[in-house]
C-alpha positions as CSV (number, residue, x, y, z in Angstrom):
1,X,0.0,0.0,0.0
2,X,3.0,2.3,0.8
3,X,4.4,1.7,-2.4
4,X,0.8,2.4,-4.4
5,X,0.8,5.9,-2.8
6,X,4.5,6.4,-3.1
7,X,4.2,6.0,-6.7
8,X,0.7,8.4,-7.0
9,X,2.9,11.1,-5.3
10,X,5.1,10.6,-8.0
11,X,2.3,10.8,-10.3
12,X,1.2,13.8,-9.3
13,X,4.6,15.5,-9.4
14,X,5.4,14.5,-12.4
15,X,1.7,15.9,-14.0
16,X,2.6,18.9,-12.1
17,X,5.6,19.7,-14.1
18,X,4.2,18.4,-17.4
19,X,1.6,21.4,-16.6
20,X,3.9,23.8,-16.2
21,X,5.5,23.4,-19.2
22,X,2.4,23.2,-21.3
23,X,1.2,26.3,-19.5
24,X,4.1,28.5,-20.7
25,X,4.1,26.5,-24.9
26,X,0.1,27.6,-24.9
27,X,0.2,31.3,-23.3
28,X,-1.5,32.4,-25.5
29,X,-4.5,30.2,-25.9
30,X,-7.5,31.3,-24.2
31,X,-8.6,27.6,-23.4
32,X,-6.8,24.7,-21.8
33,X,-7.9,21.1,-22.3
34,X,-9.0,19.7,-18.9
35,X,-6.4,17.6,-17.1
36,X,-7.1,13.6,-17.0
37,X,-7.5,12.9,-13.2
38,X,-4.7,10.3,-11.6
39,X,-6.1,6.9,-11.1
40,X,-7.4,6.3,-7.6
41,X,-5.5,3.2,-6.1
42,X,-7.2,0.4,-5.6
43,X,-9.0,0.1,-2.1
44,X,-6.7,-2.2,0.2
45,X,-8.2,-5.6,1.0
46,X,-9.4,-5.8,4.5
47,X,-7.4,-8.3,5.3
48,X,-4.2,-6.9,4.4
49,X,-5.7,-3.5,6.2
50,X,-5.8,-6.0,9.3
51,X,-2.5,-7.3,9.2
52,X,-0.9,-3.6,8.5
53,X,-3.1,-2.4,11.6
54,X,-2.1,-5.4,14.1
55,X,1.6,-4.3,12.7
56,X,0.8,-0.4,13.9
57,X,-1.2,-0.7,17.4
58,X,1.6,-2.5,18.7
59,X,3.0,0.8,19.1
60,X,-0.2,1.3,21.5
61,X,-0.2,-1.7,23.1
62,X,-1.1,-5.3,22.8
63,X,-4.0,-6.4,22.4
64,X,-5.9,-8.9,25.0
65,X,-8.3,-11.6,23.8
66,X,-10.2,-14.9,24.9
67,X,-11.6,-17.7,23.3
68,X,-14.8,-18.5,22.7
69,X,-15.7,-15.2,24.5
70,X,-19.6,-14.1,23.8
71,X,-20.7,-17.2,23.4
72,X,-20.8,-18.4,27.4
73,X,-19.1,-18.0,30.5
74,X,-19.0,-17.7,34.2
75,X,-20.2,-15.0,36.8
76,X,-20.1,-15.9,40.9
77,X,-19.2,-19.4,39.9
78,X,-22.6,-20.4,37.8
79,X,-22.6,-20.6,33.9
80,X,-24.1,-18.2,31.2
81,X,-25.3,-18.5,27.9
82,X,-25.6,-16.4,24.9
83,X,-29.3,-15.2,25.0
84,X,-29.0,-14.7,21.0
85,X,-27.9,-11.0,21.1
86,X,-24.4,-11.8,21.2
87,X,-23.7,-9.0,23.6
88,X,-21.9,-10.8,26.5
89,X,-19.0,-12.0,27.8
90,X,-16.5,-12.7,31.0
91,X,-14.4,-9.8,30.5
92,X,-17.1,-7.1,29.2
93,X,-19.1,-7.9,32.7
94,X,-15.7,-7.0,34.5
95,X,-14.8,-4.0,32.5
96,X,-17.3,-2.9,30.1
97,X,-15.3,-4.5,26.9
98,X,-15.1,-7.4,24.7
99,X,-11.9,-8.8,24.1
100,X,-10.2,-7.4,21.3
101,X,-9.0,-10.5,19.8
102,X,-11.9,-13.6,20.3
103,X,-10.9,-17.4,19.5
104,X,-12.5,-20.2,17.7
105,X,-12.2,-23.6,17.1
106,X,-13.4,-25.5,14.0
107,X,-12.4,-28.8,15.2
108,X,-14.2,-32.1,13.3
109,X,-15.6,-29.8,10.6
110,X,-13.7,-32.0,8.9
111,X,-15.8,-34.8,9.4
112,X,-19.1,-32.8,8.5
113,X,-20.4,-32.7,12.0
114,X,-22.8,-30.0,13.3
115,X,-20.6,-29.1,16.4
116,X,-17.1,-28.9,17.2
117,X,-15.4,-31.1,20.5
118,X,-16.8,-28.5,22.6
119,X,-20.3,-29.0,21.7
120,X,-20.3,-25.5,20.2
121,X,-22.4,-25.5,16.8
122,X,-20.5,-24.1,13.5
123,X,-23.6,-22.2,12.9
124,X,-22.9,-20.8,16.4
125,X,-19.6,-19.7,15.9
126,X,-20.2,-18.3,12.4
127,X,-22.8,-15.9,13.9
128,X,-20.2,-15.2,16.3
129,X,-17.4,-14.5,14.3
130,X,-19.3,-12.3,12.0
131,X,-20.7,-10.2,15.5
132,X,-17.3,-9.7,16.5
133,X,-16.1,-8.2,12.9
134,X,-19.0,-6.2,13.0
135,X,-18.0,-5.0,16.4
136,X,-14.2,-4.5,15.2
137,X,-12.9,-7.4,17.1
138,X,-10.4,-9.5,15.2
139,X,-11.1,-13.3,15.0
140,X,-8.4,-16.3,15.3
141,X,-9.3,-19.9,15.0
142,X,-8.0,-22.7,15.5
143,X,-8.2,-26.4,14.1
144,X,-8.0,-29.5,16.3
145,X,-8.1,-31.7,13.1
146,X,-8.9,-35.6,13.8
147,X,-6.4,-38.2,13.3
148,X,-6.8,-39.1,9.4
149,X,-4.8,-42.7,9.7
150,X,-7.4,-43.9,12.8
151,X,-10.0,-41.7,12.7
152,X,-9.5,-40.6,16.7
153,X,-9.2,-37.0,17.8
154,X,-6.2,-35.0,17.5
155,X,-4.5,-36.0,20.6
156,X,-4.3,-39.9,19.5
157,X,-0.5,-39.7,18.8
158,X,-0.5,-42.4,15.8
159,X,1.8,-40.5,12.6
160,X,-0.7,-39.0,10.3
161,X,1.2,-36.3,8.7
162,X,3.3,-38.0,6.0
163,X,0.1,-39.5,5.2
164,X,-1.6,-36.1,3.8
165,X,0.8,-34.5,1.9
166,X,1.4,-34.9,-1.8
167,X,1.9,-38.6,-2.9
168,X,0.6,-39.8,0.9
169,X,-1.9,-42.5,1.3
170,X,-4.3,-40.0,3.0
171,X,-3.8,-37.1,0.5
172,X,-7.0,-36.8,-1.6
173,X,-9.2,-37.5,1.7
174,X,-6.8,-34.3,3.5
175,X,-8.1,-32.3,0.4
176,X,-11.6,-33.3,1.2
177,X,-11.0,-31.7,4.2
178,X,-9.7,-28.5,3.5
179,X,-12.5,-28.2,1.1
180,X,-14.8,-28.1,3.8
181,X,-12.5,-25.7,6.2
182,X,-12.6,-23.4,3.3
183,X,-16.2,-24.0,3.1
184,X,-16.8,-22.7,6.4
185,X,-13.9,-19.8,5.8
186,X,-16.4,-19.0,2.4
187,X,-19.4,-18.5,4.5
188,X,-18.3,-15.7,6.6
189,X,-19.2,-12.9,4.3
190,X,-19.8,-9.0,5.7
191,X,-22.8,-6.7,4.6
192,X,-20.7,-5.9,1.6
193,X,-20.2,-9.5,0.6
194,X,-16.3,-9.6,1.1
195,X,-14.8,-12.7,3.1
196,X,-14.2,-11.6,7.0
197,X,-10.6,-11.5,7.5
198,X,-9.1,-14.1,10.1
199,X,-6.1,-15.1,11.4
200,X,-6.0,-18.7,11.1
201,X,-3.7,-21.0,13.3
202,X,-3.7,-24.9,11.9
203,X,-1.1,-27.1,13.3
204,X,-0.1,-25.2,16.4
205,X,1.7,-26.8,19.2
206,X,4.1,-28.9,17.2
207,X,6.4,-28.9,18.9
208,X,5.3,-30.8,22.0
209,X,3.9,-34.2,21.9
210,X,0.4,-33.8,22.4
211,X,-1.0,-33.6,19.1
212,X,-0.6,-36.1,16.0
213,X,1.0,-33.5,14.0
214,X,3.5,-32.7,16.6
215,X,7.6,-33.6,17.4
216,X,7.6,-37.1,18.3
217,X,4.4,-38.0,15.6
218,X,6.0,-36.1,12.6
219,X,8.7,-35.6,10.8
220,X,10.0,-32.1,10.3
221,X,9.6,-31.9,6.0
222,X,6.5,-33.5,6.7
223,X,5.3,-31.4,8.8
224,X,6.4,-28.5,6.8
225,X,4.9,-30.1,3.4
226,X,1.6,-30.7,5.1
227,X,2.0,-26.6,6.4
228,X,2.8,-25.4,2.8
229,X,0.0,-27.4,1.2
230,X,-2.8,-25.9,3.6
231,X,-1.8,-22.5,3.0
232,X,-1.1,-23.1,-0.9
233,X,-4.6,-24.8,-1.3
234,X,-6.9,-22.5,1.1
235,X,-5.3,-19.7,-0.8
236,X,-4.1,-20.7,-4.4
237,X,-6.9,-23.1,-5.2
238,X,-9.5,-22.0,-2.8
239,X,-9.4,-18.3,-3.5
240,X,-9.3,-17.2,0.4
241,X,-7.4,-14.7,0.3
242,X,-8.6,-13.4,4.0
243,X,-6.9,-15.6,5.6
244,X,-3.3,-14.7,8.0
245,X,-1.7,-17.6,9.3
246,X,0.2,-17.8,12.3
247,X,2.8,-20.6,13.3
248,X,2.5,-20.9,17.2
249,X,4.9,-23.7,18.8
250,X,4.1,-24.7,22.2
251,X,6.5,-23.2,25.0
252,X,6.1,-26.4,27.1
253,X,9.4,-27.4,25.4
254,X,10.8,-24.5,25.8
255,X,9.5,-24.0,29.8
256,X,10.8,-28.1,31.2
257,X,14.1,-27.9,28.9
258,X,16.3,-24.8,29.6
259,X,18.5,-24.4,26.8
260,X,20.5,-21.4,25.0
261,X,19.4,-22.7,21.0
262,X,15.5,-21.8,21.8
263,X,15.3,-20.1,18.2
264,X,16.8,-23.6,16.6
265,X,14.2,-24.9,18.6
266,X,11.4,-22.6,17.4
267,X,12.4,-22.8,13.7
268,X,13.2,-26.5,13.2
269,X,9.6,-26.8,12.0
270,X,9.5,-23.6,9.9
271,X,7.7,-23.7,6.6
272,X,9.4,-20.7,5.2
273,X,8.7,-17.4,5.5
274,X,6.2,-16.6,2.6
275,X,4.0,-19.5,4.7
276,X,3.4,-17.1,8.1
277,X,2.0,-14.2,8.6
278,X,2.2,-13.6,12.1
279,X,5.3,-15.8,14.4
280,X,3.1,-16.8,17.4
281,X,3.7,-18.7,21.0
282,X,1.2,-21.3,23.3
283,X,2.2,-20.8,26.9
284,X,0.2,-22.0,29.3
285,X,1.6,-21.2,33.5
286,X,1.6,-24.8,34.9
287,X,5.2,-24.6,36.0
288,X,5.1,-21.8,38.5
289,X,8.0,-19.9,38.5
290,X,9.5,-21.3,35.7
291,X,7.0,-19.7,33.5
292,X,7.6,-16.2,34.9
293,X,11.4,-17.1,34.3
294,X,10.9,-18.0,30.8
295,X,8.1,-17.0,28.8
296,X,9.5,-13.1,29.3
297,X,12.8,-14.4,26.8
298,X,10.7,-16.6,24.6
299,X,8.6,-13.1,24.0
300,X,11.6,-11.4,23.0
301,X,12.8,-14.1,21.1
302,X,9.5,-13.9,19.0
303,X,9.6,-10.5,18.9
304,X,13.0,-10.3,17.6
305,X,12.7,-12.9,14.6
306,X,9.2,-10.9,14.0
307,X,11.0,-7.8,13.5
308,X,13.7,-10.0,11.3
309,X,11.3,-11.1,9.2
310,X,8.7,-8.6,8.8
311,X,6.0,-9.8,10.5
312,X,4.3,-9.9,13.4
313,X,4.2,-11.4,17.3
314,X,1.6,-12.6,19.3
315,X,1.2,-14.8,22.2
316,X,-1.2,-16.6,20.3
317,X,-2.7,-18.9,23.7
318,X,-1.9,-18.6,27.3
319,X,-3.5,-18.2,30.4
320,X,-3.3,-20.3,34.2
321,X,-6.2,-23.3,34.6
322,X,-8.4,-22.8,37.3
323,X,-7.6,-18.9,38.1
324,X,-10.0,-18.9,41.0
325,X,-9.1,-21.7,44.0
326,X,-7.7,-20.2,47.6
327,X,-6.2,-23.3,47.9
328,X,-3.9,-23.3,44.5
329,X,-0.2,-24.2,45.3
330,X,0.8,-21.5,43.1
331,X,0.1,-18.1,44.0
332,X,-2.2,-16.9,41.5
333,X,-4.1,-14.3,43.3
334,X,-2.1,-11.5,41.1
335,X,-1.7,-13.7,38.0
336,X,-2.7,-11.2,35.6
337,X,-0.3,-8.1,37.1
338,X,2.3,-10.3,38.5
339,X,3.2,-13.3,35.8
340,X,1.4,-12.5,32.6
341,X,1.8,-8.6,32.2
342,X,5.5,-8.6,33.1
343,X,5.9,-11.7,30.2
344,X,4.3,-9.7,28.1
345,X,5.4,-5.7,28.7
346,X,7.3,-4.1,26.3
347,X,8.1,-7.2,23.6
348,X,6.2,-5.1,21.2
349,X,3.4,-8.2,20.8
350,X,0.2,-7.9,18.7
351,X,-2.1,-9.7,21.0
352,X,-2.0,-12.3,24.3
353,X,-5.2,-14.7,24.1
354,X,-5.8,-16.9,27.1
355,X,-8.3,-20.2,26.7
356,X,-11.9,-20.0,27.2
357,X,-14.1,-20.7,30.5
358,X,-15.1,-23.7,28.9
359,X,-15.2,-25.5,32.7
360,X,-17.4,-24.8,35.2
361,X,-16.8,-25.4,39.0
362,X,-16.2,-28.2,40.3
363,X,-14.4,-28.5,36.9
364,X,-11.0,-26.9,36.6
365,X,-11.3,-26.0,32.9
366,X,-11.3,-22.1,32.9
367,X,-8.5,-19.8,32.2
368,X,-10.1,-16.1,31.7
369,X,-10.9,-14.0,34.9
370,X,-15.0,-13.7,35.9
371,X,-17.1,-12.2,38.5
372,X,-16.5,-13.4,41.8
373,X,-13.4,-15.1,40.8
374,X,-10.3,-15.0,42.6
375,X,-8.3,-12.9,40.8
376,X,-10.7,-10.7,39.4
377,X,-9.8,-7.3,41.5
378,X,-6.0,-8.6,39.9
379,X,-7.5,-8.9,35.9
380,X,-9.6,-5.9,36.4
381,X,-6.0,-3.8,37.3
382,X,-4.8,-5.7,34.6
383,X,-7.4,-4.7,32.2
384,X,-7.0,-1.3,33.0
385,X,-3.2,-0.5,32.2
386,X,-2.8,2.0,29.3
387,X,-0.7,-0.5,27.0
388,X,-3.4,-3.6,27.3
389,X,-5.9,-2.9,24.6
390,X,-9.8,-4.1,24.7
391,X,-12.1,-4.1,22.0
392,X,-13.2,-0.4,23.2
393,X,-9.5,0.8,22.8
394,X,-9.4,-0.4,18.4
395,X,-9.8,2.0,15.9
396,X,-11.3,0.6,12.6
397,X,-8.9,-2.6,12.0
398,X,-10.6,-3.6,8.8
399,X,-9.4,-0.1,6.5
């Protein structure tokens, strides 16, 4: 975009002098033949509008966001549910904002069912996703794709991904399924009837064990041929070009095995650099201090290979299970102020997501801060800090 209106200043200096000469040749005549008006350059695609704005607000701040956000949650230690309107969530009941960045999941649209492993309906999310564009919120989803060799879920560990890519026993079926995750990409149209831009994370985590794709289940060039051909087919052969793909390792690794090579560590899985859009991190705080002594350099790390290759860094999940209990082992009263803000202050980062309040007490399974939880005083302080954005603090991320 720089370089369209770099070359229409030129344009316009150049007609400028064209002008003046033809003004003194023709003195004489009393009439002058109307100029022909520069070409207006073409209006920027919003999804390239998005990436170049998540590039400038880190300059403000970064951006905080939350799966599955409107769409249920927790408040004095009982469940919600969206009533329809879609105008609800944990953190806008504790500070009068949305998150700026909400998360999705599109696991097992693969396999053509209704709902993902959550039990949350695609038809759901999609009225979800297109609320928060409409609000100005920025959508990232993720894909816990099923095991193609056994048909289990993504954690069953069996090697897949030398199956799916060009050649592999599994490869037409892996296009069948990318044609219906474009599909669902397709359906998310604004007003206007362009495609709602998204940053879209497949294959994250890799490099723990946890997932089929992951160190341990796959080999690194298949890993990285099964990473090129997503992005080539969703965008080449698929058309979507409002997608931004972000490559998010898991810091586990990183966390349990101290080491001085972490960027070997973080690259041995890169697909190149024309195949990521935004160089992202998973850290989740289930190692107590160690996280607070880590996860600050793994930041900069990011940040610094970011600013190497022109893109952009994001701690793209994190967040402490079970942020409320009195009885927690590890002090996590003043989580939000005193582990995650200082791991996340000053790396120049787009956006920090934490996981959803998926769990409901007794269950464990919730991350973000609610009413009534224990460290909502802590989040709200958090929240509040001049350099953590909310979707109240965005300008218009979409031009």
């Amino acid at each position: 975009m720089r370089q369209v209106l770099f070359s229409l200043s030129i344009l316009l200096l150049l007609n400028g002098c064209v002008n003046c000469v033809r003004s003194e040749d023709t003195a004489e005549k009393t009439e002058v033949s109307p100029e022909t008006p520069p070409e207006v350059p073409p209006a920027v695609p919003k999804a390239e509008a998005l990436l170049e704005n998540l590039s400038s607000l880190r300059e403000k701040g970064v951006m905080f966001g939350a799966q599955i956000p409107t769409e249920y949650g927790l408040s004095g230690g009982e469940k919600w549910w969206d009533d329809g309107s879609v105008s609800n969530s944990d953190t806008k009941i504790l500070t009068g904002s949305h998150p700026a960045v909400c998360g999705w999941d599109i696991s097992e649209i693969e396999l053509q069912h209704s709902k993902n492993i959550d039990g949350e309906p695609f038809e759901t999310i999609r009225k979800h996703i297109r609320a928060a564009y409409a609000r100005g919120a920025v959508s990232t989803i993720s894909w816990h794709c099923a095991n193609p060799v056994t048909g289990g879920n993504s954690w069953d560990n069996t090697p897949a991904a030398h199956t799916l890519i060009p050649g592999g026993a599994n490869h037409e079926l892996f296009k069948t399924w990318l044609d219906r995750v474009a599909a669902f990409f397709s359906g998310l149209t604004t007003p206007d009837g362009d495609l709602v831009p998204l940053i879209f994370r497949p294959w994250h985590e890799h490099t723990g064990n946890g997932f089929w794709w992951g160190k341990g289940s796959a080999e690194a060039e298949d890993f990285v041929a099964m990473w090129r051909f997503t992005v080539d087919y969703l965008r080449k052969e698929k058309g979507l070009d409002n997608l931004i793909f972000a490559y998010s390792p898991d810091a586990i690794h990183f966390i349990w095995n101290p080491s001085t090579d972490y960027r070997d560590i973080y690259l041995e899985f890169w697909p190149g650099d024309d195949y990521v859009d935004i160089i992202g991190l998973d850290a989740y705080d289930a190692a107590g201090r160690r996280f607070s002594e880590v996860v600050p350099d793994l930041c900069r790390m990011i940040s610094s290979m970011a600013d190497e290759k022109g893109k952009i860094a994001a701690l793209t999940e994190c967040g402490i299970e079970n942020n409320n209990p009195e009885h927690s082992s590890y002090s996590n009263r003043n989580w939000w102020t005193g582990v995650l803000y200082p791991a996340i202050q000053g790396c120049n980062l787009s956006f920090a997501l934490v996981w959803r309040n998926g769990g409901f007490p007794p269950s464990s399974h919730y991350f973000n801060a609610y009413k009534g939880c224990y460290s909502e005083d802590d989040f709200k302080q958090f929240a509040a800090k001049s350099d953590i954005l909310l979707e109240n603090d965005l300008p218009e991320m979409y031009k």
